[in-house]
C-alpha positions in Angstrom: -0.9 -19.6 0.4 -3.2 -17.2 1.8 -2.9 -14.6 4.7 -3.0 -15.7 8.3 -6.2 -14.5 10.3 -3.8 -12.5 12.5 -2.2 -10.7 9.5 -5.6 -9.8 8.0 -6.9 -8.5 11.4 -3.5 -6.2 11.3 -4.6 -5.1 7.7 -8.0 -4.0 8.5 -6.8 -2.2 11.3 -3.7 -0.3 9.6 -6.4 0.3 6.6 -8.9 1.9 8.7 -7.0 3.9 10.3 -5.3 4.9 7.1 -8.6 5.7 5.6 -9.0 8.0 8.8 -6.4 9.9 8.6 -7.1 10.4 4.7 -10.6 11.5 5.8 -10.2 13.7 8.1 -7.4 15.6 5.9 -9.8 16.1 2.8 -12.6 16.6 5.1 -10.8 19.6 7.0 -10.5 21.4 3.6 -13.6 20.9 1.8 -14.2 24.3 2.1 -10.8 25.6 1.2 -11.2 26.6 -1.9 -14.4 29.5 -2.4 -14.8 29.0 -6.2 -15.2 26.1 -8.5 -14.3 25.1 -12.4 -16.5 25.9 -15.0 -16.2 21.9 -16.1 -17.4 20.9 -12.1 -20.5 23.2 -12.4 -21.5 22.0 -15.4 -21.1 18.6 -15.2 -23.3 19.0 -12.0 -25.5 21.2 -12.3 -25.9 21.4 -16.5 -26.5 24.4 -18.8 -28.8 24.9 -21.5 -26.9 23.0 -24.6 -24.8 21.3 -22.5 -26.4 19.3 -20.3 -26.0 16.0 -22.1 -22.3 16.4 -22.4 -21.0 15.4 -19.3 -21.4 11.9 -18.0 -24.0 11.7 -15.0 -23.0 9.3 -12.7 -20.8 12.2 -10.4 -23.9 14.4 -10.8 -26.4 11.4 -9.6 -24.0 10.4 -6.5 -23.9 14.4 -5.6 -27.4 13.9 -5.6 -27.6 10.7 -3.4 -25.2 12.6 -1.1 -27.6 15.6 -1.3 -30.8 13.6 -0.1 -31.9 14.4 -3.3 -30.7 17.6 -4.7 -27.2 17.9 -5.9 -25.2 21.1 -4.4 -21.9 22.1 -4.4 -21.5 20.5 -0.9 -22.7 17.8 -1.8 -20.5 17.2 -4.7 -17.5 18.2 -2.7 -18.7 15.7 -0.5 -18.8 12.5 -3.0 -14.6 13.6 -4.0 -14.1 13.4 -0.4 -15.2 10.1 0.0 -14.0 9.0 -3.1 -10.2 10.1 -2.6 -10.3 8.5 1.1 -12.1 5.0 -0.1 -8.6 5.0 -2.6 -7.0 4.3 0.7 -8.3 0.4 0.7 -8.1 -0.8 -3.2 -4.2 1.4 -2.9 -3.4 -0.8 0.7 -4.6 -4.2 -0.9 -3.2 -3.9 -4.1 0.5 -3.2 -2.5 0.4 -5.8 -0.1 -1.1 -8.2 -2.6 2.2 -7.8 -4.9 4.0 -9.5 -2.0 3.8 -13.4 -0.6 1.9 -13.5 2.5 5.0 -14.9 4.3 7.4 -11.6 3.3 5.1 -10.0 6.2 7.3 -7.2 6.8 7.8 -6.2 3.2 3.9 -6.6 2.3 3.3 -4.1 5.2 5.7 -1.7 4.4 4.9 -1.3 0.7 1.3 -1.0 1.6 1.3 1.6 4.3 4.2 3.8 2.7 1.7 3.7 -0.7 -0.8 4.8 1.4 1.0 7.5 3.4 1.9 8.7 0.2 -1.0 9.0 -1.3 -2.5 11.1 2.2 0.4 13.9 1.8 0.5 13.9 -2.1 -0.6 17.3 -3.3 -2.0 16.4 -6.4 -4.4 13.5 -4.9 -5.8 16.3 -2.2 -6.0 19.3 -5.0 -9.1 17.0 -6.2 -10.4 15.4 -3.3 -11.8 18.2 -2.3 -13.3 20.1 -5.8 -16.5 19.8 -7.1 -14.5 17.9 -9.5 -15.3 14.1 -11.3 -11.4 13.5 -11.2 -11.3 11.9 -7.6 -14.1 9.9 -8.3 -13.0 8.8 -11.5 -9.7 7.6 -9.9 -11.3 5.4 -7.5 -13.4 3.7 -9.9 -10.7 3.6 -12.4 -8.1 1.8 -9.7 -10.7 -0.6 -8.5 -12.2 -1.9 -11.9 -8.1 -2.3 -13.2 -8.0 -4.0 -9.5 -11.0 -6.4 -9.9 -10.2 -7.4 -13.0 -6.4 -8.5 -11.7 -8.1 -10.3 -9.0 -10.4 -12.0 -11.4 -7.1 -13.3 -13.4 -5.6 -14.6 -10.2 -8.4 -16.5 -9.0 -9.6 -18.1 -12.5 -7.9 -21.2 -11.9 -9.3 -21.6 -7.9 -11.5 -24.4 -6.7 -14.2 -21.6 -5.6 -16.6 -19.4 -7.7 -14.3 -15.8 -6.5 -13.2 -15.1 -10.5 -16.9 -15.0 -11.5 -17.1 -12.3 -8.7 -14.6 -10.2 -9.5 -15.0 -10.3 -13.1 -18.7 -9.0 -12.5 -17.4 -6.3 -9.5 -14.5 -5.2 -12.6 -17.9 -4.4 -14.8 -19.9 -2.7 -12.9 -16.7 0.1 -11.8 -15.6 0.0 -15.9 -19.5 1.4 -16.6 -19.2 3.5 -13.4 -16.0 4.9 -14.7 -17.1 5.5 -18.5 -20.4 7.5 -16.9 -18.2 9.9 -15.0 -15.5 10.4 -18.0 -15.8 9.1 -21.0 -12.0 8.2 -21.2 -13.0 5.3 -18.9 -13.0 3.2 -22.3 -9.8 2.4 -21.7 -11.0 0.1 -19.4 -12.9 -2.2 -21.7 -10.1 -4.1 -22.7 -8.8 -4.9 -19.4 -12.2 -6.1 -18.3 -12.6 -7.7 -21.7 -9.3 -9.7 -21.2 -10.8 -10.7 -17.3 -14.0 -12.2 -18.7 -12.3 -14.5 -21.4 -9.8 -15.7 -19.0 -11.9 -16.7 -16.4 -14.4 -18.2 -19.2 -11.5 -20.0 -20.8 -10.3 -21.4 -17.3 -13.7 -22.4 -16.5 -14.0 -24.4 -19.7 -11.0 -26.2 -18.9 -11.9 -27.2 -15.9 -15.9 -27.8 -16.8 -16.7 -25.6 -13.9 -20.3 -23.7 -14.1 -21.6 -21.1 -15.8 -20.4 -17.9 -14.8 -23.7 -16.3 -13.4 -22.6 -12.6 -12.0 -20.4 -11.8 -15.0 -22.8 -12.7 -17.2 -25.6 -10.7 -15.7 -23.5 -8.1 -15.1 -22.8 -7.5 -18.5 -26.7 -5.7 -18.6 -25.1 -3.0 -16.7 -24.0 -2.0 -20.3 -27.4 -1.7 -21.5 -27.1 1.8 -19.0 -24.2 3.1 -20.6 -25.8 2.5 -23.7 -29.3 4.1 -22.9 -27.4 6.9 -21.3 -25.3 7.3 -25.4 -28.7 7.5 -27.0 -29.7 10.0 -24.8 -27.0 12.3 -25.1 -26.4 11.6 -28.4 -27.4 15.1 -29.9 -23.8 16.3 -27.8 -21.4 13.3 -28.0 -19.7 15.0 -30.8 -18.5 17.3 -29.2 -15.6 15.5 -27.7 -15.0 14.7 -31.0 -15.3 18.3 -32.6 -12.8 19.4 -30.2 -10.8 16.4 -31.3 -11.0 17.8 -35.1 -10.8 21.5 -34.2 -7.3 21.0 -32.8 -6.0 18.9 -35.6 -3.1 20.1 -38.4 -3.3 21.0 -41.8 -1.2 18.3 -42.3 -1.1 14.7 -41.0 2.7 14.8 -39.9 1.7 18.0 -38.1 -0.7 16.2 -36.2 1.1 13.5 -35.1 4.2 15.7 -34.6 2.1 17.6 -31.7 0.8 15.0 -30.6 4.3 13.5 -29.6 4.8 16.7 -28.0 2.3 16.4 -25.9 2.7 12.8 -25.1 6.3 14.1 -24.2 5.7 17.0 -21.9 3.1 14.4 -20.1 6.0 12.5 -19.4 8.9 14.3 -18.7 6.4 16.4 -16.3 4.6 12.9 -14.4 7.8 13.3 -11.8 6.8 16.9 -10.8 2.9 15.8 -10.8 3.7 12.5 -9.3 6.4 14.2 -7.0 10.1 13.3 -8.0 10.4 10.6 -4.3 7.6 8.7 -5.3 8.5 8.9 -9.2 12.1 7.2 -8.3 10.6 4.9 -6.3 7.9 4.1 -8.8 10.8 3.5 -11.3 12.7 1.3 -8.6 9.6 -1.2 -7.9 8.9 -1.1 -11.2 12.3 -2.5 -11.8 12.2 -5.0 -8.9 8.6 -6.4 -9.0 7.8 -9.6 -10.3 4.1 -9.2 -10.8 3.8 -9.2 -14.8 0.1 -9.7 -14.5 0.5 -6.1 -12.6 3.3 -4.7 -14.6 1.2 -5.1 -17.9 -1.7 -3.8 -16.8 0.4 -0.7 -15.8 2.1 -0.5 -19.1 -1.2 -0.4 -21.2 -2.8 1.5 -19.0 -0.2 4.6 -19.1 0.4 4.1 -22.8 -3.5 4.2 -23.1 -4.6 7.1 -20.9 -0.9 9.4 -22.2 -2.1 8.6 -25.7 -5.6 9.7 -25.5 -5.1 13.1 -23.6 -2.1 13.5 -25.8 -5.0 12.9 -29.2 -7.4 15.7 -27.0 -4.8 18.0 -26.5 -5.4 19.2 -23.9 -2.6 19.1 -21.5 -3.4 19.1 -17.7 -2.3 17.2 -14.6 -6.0 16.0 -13.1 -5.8 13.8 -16.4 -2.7 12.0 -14.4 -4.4 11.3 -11.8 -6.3 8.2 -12.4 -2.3 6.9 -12.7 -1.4 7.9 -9.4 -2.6 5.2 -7.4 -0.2 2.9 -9.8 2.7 4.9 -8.8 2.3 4.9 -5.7 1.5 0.9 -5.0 4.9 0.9 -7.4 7.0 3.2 -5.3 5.0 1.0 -1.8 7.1 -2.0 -3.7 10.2 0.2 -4.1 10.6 1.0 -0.2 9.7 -2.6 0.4 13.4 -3.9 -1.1 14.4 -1.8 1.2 12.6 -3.6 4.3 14.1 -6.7 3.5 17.8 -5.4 4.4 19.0 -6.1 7.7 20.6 -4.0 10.9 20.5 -0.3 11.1 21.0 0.8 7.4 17.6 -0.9 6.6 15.9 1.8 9.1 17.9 4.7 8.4 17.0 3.9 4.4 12.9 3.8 5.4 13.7 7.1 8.2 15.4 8.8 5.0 12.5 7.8 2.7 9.9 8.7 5.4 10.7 11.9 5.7 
């Protein structure tokens, strides 16, 4: 059952101005802060020895942005955009977890995800650096989103799946080219293609034309590898240099670090949203959803926890699953009736 014309109308409008509001917030501090990382500068604007290191793909947008030269507005810029665009895969996602006849709970956990995600302090700390996190978050959240999509619609009567499979490729390369830990991503798009190729066969539907050109997109990724291949070590130096004597020692601080990631995502997350998280997490019954989410946390915790390196912008490619979770949690609490149901959202609100 699909949406009515009237509810879709409702969602666009909501959604813009949502997206709005999200502007206009990261827009009125892009100049906030007066002084930029080291890893933003470079990953821009390059140094001698390093300049193949970091992905281009933030560096070529700041450029776009730019009119052709990539500055430090500029770049600013392209996180702007990027952490207000999260407003539209965030809204969708939430009200997609929802029947289109539960109207009042598919609204509710989609604004209140996207509320969320306008006053959360760690999703405006980086949508306004010259950083690639915020645009690695929206490219990460809408290739995991496409490629959900393209599993729901493989068994349709219309060609949408091959769509959405090719629109999950095309963000997965985007993602890998602004952060290399974007290879998570390959299974999940990996999984999207054989489904919808199985489904097809089943059914003796057509070939599936986008996905399969689509898949030349990887011919950039790789061009770009060969390139930079001189410095893609160096990930993997860093890797070695922080590694034990000892192999029990290595996996020993490894589970540290996987731990304090963990016991640390409520403060990052903010301890509301993390409840909430837990609570729609509990209630939804979206598994196609619920194991992407699973993999996906396991797979991002357990490759910073390998680097070492322990910092909260490497959470936030996860935000935007917590907070379409926590969007699911206050929706239980729309579908109560008489005043407790608006005193629970007021509470929760505020």
């Amino acid at each position: 059952m699909s949406v009515s014309p009237r509810d879709a109308n409702r969602d666009v409008l909501f959604c813009g101005a949502l997206f709005l509001v999200v502007f206009v917030s990261r827009l009125a501090n892009i100049h906030f802060n007066q002084a930029e990382y080291t890893d933003g500068i470079l990953a821009v604007f390059g140094s001698p020895g390093a300049q193949s290191f970091w992905p281009p793909f933030y560096k070529w947008l700041s450029a776009v942005v730019g009119l052709g030269t990539a500055t430090e507005t500029s770049a600013r810029l392209v996180s702007v955009l990027s952490g207000s665009l999260l407003v539209i895969p965030v809204y969708w996602m939430a009200a997609s977890l929802f029947p289109p006849q539960a109207k009042a709970q598919r609204q509710w956990a989609a604004v209140t995800a996207c509320l969320w995600l306008a006053v959360s302090p760690m999703a405006l700390r980086w949508s306004v650096r010259m950083m690639t996190d915020a645009l690695y978050a929206l490219l990460f959240f809408g290739a995991v989103g496409s490629a959900i999509q393209a599993w729901r619609q493989r068994r349709s009567g219309g060609y949408e799946a091959d769509g959405w499979v090719a629109a999950a490729t095309a963000l997965t390369v985007a993602a890998i080219l602004t952060r290399y830990p974007g290879i998570v991503l390959i299974p999940v798009v990996g999984a999207a293609f054989i489904a919808v190729w199985l489904a097809w066969r089943r059914r003796g539907k057509g070939p599936m034309v986008l996905s399969c050109y689509s898949q030349v997109l990887w011919l950039v990724l790789l061009g770009w590898l060969w390139v930079g291949r001189d410095q893609l070590g160096a990930h993997g130096g860093q890797v070695a240099a922080r590694m034990d004597a000892a192999w029990w020692q290595t996996l020993y601080t490894y589970g540290i670090v996987f731990w304090h990631f963990v016991i640390r995502m409520p403060y990052f997350f903010t301890v509301p949203v993390f409840i909430l998280a837990v609570w729609g997490l509990v209630r939804s019954r979206d598994r196609l959803f619920l194991l992407h989410v699973l993999y996906l946390f396991l797979a991002v915790l357990v490759m910073q926890s390998v680097f070492k390196s322990f910092q909260s912008r490497y959470l936030l490619p996860l935000l935007p699953f917590a907070l379409v979770l926590a969007g699911v949690g206050c929706a239980q609490f729309a579908a109560w009736k008489g005043p407790r149901r608006w005193a629970a959202l007021t509470l929760i609100l505020v």
